[in-house]
C-alpha positions in Angstrom: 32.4 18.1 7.5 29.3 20.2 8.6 27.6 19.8 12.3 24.8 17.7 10.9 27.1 15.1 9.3 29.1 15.2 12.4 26.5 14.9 14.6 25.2 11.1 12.8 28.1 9.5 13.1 27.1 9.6 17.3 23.6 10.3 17.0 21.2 7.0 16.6 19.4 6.9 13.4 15.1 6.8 13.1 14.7 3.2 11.9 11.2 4.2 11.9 11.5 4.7 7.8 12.3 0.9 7.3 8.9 -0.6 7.7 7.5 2.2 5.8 9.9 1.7 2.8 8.8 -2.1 3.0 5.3 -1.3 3.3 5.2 0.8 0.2 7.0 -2.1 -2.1 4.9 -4.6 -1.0 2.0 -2.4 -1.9 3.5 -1.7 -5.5 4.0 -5.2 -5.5 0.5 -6.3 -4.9 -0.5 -3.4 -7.2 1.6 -5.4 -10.3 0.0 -8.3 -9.3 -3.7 -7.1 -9.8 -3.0 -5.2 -13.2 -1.4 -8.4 -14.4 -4.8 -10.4 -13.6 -6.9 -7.2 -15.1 -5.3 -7.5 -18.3 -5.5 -11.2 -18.3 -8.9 -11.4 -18.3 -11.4 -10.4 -21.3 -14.4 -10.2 -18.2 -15.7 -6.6 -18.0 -16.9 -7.4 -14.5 -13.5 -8.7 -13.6 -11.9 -5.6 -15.1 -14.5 -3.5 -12.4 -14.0 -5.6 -9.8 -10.0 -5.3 -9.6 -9.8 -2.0 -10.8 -11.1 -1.3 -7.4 -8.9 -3.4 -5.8 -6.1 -1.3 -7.3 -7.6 2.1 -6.3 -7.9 0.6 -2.9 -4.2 0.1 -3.1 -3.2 3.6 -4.4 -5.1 5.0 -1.5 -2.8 3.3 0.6 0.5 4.0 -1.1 -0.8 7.7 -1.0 -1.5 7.2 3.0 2.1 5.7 3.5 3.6 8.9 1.2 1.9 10.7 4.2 3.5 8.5 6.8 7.0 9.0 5.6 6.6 12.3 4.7 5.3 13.4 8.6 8.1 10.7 10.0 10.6 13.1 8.2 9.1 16.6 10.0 9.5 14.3 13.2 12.9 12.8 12.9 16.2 14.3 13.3 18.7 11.7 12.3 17.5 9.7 9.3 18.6 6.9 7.8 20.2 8.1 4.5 19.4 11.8 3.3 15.9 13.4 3.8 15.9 14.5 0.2 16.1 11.2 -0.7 13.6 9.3 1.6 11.3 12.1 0.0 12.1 11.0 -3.5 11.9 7.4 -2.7 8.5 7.4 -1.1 7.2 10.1 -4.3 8.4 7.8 -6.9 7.2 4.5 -5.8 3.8 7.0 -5.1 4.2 7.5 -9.4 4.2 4.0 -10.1 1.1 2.6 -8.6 -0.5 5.6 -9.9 0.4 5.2 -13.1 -1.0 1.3 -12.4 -4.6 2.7 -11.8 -4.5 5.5 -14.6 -3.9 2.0 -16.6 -6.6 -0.2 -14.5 -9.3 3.0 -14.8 -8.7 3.6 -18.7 -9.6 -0.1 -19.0 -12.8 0.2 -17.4 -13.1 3.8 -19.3 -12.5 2.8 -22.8 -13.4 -0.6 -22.7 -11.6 -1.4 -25.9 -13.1 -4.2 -27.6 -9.4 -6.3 -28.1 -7.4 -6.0 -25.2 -3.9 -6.2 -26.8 -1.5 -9.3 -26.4 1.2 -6.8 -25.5 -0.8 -5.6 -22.6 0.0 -8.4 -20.9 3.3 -8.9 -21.8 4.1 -5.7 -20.6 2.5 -5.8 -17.5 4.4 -9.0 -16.4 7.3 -6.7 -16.9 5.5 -4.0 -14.9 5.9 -6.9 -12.3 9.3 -8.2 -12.8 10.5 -4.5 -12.2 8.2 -4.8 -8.7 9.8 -7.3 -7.8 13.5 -5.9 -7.8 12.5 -3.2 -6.2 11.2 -4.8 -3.5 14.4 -6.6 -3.5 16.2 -3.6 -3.3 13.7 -1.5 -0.3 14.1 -4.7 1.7 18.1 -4.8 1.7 18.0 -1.1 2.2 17.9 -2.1 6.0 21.7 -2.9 5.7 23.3 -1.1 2.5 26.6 -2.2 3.4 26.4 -5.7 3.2 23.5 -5.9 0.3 25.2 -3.1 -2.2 25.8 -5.6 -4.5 22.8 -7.6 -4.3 20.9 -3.6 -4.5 23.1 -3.0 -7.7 22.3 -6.0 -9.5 18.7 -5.7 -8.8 18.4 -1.9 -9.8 20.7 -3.1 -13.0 17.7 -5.8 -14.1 15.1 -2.8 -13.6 17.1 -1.1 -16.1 17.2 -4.3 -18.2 13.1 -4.6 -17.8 12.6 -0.9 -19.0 14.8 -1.4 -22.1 12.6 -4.2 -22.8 9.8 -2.9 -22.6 10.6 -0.1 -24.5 11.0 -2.0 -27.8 8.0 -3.7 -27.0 6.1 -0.2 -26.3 7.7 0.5 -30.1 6.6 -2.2 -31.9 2.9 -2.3 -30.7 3.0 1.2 -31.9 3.7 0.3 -35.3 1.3 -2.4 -35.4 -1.7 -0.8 -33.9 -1.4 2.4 -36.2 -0.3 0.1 -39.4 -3.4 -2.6 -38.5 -6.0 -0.8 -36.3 -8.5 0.9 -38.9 -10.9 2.1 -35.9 -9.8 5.5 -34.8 -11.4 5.6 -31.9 -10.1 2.1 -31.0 -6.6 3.3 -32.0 -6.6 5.9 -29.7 -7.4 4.3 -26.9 -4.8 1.5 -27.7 -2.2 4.2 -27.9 -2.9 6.2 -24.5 -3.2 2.4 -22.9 0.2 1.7 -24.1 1.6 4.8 -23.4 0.4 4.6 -19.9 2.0 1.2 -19.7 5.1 2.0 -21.2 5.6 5.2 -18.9 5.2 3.0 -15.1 7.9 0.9 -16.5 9.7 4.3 -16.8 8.7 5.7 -13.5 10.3 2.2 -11.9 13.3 2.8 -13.0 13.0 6.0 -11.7 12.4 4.6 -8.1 16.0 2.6 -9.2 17.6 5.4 -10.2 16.9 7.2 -6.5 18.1 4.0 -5.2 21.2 4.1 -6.6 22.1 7.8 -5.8 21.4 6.6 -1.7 24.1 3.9 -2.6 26.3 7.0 -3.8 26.3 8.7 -0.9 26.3 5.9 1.9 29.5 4.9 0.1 
């Protein structure tokens, strides 16, 4: 066992990083929220009017990245590894970034059909926000929430294999139906986009699941 192992088993841990973690979730979560109203709506104005909702929000998940990353130059003990609160804080970062390169190409392209599938997907987009926010929240005690963690990390991966076949068959509709090029192409980047935040979510999981690991 090196020193700095050693040394956390009598040293008291930054709890600082909790809040932050918690913060960060529920901003992702609001994030899912909006984009599911965007693509609900057919309004152009409405489309505006939340995109900048959700750039509002990305700003702040980008200011909390900062938080978490300047916690880390200030703590010495953290809660689980620092590579890891890094990771965690970067990849939630992804996901509501990947939520406004959606929300922006809306506004952008305005495509004259939003898709059916764009919804559908982004209600997954949301499901997956939710489980994570399960999972940040019972970070605060791994030991007694592994298995609640587990099983919500487990549906994320369930939600992404999902959405994958429904990332598929749009595909093959909108290049077998949609005679517009310019309308298929920005179909395609717009489901691409959608497809890949699922991706990125599981990716937030995935970092999740290695802290179990090594709190074990």
């Amino acid at each position: 066992m090196n020193i700095d192992k050693f040394l956390k088993f009598f040293v008291p841990k930054d709890h600082s990083f909790y809040p932050l973690f918690e913060e960060d979730a529920r901003n992702l979560l609001k994030s899912t929220e909006l984009l599911k109203e965007q693509l609900s709506s057919t309004d152009t104005e409405v489309h505006e009017r939340l995109h900048k909702e959700i750039k509002q929000l990305e700003h702040i998940g980008d200011q909390i990245t900062d938080k978490s990353f300047q916690a880390l130059n200030k703590s010495f003990i953290t809660p689980f590894d620092r590579e890891d609160i890094h990771e965690l804080t970067a990849k939630i970062d992804d996901v509501v970034d990947s939520i406004d390169g959606v929300s922006r190409r809306i506004c952008l392209y305005k495509p004259k059909k939003l898709m059916t599938v764009y919804k559908e997907m982004a209600e997954m987009i949301h499901e997956a926000a939710l489980e994570i926010n399960t999972c940040v929240h019972c970070l605060n005690d791994v030991g007694a929430n592994k298995k609640e963690i587990m099983a919500a990390c487990d549906k994320v991966k369930d939600i992404e294999h999902k959405t994958d076949e429904y990332y598929y068959f749009a595909v093959g509709e909108l290049f077998e139906k949609e005679k517009d090029a310019a309308e298929l192409l920005k179909n395609n980047k717009i489901l691409e986009i959608l497809e890949r935040t699922v991706d990125e979510e599981e990716d937030v999981t995935d970092v999740i699941r290695a802290i179990l690991i090594k709190m074990a």
